[in-house]
C-alpha positions in Angstrom: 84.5 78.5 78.2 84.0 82.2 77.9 81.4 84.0 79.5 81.7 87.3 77.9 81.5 91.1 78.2 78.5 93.3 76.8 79.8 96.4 77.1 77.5 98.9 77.1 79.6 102.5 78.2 82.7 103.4 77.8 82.5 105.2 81.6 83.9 108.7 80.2 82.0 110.8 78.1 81.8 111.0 74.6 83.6 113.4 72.7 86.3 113.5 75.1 89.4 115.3 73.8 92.3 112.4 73.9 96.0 113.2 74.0 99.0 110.3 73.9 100.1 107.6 76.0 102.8 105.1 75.1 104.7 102.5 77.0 108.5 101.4 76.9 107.2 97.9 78.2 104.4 97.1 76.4 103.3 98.1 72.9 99.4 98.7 71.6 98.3 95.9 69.9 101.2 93.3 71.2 101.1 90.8 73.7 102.3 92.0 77.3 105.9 91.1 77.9 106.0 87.9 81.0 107.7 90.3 83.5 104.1 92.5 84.1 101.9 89.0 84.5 100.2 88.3 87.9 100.0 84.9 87.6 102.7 83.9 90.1 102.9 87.4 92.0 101.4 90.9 91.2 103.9 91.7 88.2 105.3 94.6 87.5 103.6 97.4 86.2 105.0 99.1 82.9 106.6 102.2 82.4 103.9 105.1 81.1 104.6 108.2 79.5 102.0 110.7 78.4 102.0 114.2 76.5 99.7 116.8 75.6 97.0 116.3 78.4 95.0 120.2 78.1 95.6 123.3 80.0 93.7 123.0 83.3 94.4 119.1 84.1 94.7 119.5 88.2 95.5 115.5 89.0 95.5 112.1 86.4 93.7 108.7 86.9 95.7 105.8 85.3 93.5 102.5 85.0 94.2 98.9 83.7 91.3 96.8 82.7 90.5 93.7 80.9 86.8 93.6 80.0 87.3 90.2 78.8 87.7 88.7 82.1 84.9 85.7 82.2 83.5 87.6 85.1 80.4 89.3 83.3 81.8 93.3 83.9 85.4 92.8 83.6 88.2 92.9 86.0 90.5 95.7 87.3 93.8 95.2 87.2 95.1 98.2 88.4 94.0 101.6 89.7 95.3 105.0 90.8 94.2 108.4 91.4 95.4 112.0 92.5 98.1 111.8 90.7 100.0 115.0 90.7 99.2 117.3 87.3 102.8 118.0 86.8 103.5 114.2 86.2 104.2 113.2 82.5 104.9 109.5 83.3 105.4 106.3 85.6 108.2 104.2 85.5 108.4 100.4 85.0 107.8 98.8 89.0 105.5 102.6 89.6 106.1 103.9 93.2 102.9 106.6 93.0 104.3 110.2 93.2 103.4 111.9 96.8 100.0 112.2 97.5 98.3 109.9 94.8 95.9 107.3 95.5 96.8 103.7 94.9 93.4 101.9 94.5 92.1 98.1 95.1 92.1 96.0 92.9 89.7 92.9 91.8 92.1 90.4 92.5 91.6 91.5 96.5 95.3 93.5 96.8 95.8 97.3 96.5 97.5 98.9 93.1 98.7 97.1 90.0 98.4 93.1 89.6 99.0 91.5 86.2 97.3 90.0 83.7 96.7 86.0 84.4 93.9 85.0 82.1 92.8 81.4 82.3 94.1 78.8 80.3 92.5 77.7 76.6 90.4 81.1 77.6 90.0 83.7 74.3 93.4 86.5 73.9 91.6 88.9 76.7 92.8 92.7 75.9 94.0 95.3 78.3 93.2 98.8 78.5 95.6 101.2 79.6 94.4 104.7 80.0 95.1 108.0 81.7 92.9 110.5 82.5 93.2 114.4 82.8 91.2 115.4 85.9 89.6 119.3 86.5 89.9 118.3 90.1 93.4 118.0 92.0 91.7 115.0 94.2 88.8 113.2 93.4 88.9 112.9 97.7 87.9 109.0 97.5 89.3 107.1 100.2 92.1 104.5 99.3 89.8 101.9 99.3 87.2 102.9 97.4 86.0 100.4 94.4 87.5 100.8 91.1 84.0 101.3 89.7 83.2 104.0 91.6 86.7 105.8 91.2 85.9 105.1 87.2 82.3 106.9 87.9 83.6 109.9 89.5 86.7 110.0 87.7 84.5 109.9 84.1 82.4 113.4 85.8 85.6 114.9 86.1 87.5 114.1 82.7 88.7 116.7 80.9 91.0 114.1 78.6 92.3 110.9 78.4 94.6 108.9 76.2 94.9 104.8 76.5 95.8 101.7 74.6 95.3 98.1 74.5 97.6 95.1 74.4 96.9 91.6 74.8 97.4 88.3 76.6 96.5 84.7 76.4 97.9 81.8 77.7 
């Protein structure tokens, strides 16, 4: 059974300038590769690389979610915030850069946790995305709910560039 996601915002504004964001792990529109699941442990997180985020980015956001989790809004799958504006990617297994903000969560642990969708359930897609940030910390504390990081970080979003790939099981 699948309870199903109205969404009704995208959480950044409209009209948002996008750059690019692409993935040696996992390709838009494909299935994620076994090795970033979270069914049996937290997974690894793929590599991300990004290009062309505008003059005057200050920090990135990097998000993961699946908004056809059979939760009713979705579930966060990963993240992360402050990151440094000089960073052009993350590598596959990311250790944050220095003074970026690894975030909770909905699966109750702190940064990235795979996808695990439930069995016989619909292919549930992931959204990847980066953000360009006109503020070098958002100044959240660590633990501060990935919907209210997504809030602020959508007031501050000069950018942002994302994909979606897919997983069912």
């Amino acid at each position: 059974m699948h309870f199903g996601f109205k969404k009704v915002r995208t959480g950044l504004p409209t009209g948002l300038a996008h750059f690019k964001l692409t993935s040696t792990d996992v390709r838009a529109g494909k299935p994620i590769p076994a090795r970033q699941w979270g069914c049996d442990d937290a997974g690894l997180s793929p590599q991300l690389s990004w290009s062309g985020a505008p003059a005057g980015t200050k920090s990135f956001a990097v998000t993961l979610f699946d908004p056809d989790a059979p939760t009713g809004s979705g579930f966060w799958h990963w993240v992360a915030w402050d990151i440094p504006a000089g960073t052009t990617s993350l590598p596959t297994g990311a250790v944050l850069p220095a003074g970026s903000v690894s975030g909770p969560n909905d699966g109750g642990g702190v940064g990235y946790t795979g996808p695990c969708p439930p069995t016989g359930d619909i292919t549930h897609h992931y959204v990847f995305t980066v953000v360009a940030l006109s503020l070098p910390t958002l100044d959240l504390a660590p633990g501060t709910s990935p919907a209210v990081v997504g809030y602020v970080t959508g007031h501050n979003a000069l950018a942002s560039a994302s994909f979606t790939a897919t997983a069912q099981q």
